[in-house]
C-alpha positions as a Python dict, from the first residue, in 0.01 Angstrom:
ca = {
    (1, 'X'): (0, 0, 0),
    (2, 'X'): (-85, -321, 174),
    (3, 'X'): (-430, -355, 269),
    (4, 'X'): (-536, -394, 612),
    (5, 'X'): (-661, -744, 754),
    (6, 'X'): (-966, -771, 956),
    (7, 'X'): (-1125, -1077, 1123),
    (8, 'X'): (-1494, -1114, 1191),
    (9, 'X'): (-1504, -1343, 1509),
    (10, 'X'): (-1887, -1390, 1551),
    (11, 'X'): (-2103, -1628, 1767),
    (12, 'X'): (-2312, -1604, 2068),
    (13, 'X'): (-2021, -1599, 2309),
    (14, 'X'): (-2246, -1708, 2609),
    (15, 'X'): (-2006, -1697, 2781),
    (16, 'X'): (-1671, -1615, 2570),
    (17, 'X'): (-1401, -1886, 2697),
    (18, 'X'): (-1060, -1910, 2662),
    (19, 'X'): (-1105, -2155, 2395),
    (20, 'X'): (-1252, -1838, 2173),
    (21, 'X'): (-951, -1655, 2276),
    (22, 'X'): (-678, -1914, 2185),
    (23, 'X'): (-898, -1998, 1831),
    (24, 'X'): (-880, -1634, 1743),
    (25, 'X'): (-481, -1586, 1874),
    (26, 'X'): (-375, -1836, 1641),
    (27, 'X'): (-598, -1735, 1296),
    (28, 'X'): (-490, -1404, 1390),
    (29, 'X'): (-111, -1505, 1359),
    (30, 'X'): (-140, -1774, 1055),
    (31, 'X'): (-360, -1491, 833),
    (32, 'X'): (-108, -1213, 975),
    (33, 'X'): (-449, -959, 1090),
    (34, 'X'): (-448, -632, 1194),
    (35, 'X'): (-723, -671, 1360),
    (36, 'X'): (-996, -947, 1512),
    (37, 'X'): (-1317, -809, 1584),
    (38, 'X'): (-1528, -1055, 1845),
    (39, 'X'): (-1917, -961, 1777),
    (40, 'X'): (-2174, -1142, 2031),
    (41, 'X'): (-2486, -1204, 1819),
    (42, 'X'): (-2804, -1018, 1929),
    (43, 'X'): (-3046, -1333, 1856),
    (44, 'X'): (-2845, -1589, 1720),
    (45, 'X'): (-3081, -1713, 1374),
    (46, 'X'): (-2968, -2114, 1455),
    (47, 'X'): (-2974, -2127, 1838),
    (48, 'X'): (-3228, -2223, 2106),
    (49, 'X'): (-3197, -1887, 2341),
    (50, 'X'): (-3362, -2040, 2644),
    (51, 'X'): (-3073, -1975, 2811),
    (52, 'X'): (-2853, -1677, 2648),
    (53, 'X'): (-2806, -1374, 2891),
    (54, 'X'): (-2863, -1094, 2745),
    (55, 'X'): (-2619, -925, 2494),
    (56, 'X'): (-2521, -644, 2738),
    (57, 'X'): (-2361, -923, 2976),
    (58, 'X'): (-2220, -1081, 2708),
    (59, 'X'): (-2046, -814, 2514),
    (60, 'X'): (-1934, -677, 2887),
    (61, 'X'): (-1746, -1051, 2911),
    (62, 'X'): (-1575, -979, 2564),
    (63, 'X'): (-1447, -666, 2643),
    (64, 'X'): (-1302, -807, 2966),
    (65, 'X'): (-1133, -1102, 2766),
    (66, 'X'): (-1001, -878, 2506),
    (67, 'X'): (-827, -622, 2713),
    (68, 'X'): (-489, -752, 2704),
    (69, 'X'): (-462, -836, 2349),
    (70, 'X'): (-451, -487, 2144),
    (71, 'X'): (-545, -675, 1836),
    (72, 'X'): (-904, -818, 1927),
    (73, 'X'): (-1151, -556, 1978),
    (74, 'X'): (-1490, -577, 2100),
    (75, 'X'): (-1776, -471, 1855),
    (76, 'X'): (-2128, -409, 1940),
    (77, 'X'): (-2246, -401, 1546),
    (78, 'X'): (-2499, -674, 1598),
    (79, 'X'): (-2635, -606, 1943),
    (80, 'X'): (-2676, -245, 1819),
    (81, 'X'): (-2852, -340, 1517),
    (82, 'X'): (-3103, -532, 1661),
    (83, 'X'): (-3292, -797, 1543),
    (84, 'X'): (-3135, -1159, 1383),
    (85, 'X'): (-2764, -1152, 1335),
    (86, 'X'): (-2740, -1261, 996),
    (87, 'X'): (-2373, -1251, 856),
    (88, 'X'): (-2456, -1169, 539),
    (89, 'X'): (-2619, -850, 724),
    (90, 'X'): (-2341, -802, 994),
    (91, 'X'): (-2112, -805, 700),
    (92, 'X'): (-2219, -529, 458),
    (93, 'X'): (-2218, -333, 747),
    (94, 'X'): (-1813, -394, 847),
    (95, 'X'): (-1772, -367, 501),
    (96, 'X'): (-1885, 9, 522),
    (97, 'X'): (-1671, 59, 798),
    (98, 'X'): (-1346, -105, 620),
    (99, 'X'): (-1401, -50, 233),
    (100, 'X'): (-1098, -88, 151),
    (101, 'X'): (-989, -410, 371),
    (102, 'X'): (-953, -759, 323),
    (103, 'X'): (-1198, -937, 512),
    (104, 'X'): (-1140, -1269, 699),
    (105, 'X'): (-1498, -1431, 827),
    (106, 'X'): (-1392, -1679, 1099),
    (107, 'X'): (-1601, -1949, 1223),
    (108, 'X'): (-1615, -2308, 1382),
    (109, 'X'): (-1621, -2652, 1146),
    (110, 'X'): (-2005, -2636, 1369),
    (111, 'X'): (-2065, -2350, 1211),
    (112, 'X'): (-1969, -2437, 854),
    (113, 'X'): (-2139, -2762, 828),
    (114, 'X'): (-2459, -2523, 879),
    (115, 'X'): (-2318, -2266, 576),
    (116, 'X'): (-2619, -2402, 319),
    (117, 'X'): (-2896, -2263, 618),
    (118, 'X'): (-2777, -1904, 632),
    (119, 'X'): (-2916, -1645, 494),
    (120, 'X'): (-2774, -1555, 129),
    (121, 'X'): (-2474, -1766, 172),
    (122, 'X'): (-2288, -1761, -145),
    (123, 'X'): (-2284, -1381, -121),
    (124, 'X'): (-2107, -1422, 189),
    (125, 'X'): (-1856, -1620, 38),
    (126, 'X'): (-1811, -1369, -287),
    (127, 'X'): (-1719, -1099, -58),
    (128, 'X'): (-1501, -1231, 246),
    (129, 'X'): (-1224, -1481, 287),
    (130, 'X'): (-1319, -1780, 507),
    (131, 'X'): (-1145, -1961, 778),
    (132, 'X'): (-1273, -2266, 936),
    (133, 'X'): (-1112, -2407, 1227),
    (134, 'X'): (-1121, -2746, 1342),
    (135, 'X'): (-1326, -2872, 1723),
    (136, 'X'): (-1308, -3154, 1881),
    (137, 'X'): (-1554, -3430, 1767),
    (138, 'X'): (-1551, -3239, 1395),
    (139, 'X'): (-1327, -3367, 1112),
    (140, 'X'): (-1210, -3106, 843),
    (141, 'X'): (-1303, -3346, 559),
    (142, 'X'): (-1694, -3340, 699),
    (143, 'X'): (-1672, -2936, 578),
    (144, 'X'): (-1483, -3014, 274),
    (145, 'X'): (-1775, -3197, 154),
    (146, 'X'): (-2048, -2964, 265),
    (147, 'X'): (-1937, -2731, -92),
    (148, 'X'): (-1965, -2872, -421),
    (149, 'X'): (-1933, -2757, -745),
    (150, 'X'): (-1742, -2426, -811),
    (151, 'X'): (-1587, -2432, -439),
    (152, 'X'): (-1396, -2709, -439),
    (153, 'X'): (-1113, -2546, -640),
    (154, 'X'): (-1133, -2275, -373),
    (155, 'X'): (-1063, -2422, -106),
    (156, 'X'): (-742, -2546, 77),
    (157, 'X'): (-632, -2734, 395),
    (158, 'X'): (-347, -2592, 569),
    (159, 'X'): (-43, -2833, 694),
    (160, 'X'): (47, -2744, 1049),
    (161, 'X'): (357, -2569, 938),
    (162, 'X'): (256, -2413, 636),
    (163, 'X'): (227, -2049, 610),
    (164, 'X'): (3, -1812, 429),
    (165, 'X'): (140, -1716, 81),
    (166, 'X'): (-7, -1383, -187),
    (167, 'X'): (-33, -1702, -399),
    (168, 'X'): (-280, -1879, -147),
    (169, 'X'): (-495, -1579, -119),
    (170, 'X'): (-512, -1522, -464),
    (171, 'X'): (-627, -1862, -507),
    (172, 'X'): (-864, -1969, -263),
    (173, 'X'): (-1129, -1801, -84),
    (174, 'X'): (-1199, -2117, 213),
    (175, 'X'): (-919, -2254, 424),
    (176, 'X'): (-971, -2521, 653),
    (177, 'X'): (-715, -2477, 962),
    (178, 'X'): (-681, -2732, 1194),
    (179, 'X'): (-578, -2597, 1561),
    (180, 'X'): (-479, -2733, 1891),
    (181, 'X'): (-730, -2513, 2036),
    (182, 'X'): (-820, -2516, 2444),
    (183, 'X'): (-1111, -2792, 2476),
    (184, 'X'): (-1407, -2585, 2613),
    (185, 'X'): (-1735, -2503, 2535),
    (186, 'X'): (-1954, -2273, 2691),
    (187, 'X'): (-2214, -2570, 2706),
    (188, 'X'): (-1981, -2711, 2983),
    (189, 'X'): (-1908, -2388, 3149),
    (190, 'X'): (-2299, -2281, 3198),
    (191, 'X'): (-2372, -2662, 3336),
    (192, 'X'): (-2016, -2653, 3612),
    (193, 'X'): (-2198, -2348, 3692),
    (194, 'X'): (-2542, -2491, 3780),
    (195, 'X'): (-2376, -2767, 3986),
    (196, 'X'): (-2175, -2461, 4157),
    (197, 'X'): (-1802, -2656, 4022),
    (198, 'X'): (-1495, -2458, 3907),
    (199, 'X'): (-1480, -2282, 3568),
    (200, 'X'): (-1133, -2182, 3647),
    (201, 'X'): (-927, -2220, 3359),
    (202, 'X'): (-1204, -2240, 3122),
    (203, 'X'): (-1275, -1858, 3147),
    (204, 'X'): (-1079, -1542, 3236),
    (205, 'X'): (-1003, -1402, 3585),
    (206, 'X'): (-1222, -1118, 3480),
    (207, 'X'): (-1474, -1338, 3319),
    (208, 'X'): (-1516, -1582, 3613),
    (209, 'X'): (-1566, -1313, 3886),
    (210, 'X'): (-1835, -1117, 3639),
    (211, 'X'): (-2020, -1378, 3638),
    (212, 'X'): (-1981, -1472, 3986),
    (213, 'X'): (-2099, -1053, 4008),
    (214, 'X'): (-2386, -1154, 3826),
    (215, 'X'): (-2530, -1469, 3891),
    (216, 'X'): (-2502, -1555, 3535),
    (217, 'X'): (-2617, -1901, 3480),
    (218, 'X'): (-2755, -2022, 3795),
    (219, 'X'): (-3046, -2126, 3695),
}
């Protein structure tokens, strides 16, 4: 029986974008998932929270993002748990609630370049796949030297065309996926919102009139 595929889509989502959404539609199709779970952080461990809103309005945006996509679900396992969201943490606990699946941790070439700060890293990487996709202003190669030793035999760079193989999986445990991802950061959106300019486009219908709801970001 094949084993089911689950993403771990984490990050402060403050708010989520459409560039989160597009990132996560097209690692969910390359890695073939059953599911992509999007989990706002409760305190993010490497983030200045001056100006987060709280995790309630932020997993309330995800949901509304996620609706018309039945494989991205909304999960509150860090908010709930209180405290730092560590992913070494946040993922012994999905692994409780998927023993048996193959788990795909999911992060920004931003994120990665941090990997030797987090908490218990290389027991992240023993028991999770991970893909890192490309941003603007990032190169691939920067990530591809952040691991030395033992790693660099496990990881690979995907061609644009190249599909996901048993072989590949088998093989390597980081893959480096370079996407042509919607250029938007929430960075952007929170400062268009403080000079009162458009974030159409940048966030969903839904997204854009909850925080309009709100007053998310205003000051």
């Amino acid at each position: 029986m094949k084993k089911k595929r689950v993403g771990l889509f984490g990050g402060t989502f403050n708010p989520v974008h459409l560039g989160h959404l597009r990132a996560a539609e097209i690692v969910q199709e390359k890695f073939r998932l059953d599911e992509v779970l999007f989990i706002p952080s409760y305190i993010p461990p490497h983030k200045d929270t001056s100006d987060v809103v709280s995790p309630s309005h932020r997993l309330k945006m995800v949901e509304l993002t996620l609706r018309s996509n039945s494989h991205f679900v909304p999960s509150s396992i860090e908010i709930d748990a209180k405290g730092k969201s560590y992913s070494i943490i946040t993922l012994n606990r999905v692994k409780k609630l998927y023993p048996e699946a193959l788990i795909f941790f999911i992060l920004g070439i931003d994120a990665f370049l941090e990997i030797d700060t987090w908490k218990d890293y290389e027991h992240v990487l023993k028991r999770c796949f991970f893909v890192v996709i490309s941003r603007p202003g990032y190169h691939l190669y920067e990530a591809k030297k952040k691991l030395k030793g033992k790693y660099l035999k496990k990881m690979h760079e995907f061609s644009r065309s190249e599909a996901l193989t048993d072989k590949l999986l088998s093989t390597f445990i980081i893959f480096f996926l370079p996407i042509d991802a919607v250029n938007v950061a929430s960075t952007d959106i929170r400062d268009r919102i403080r000079r009162s300019d458009s974030i159409e486009a940048m966030v969903s219908v839904e997204v854009e009139a909850y925080i309009k709801e709100n007053k998310l970001y205003q000051i």
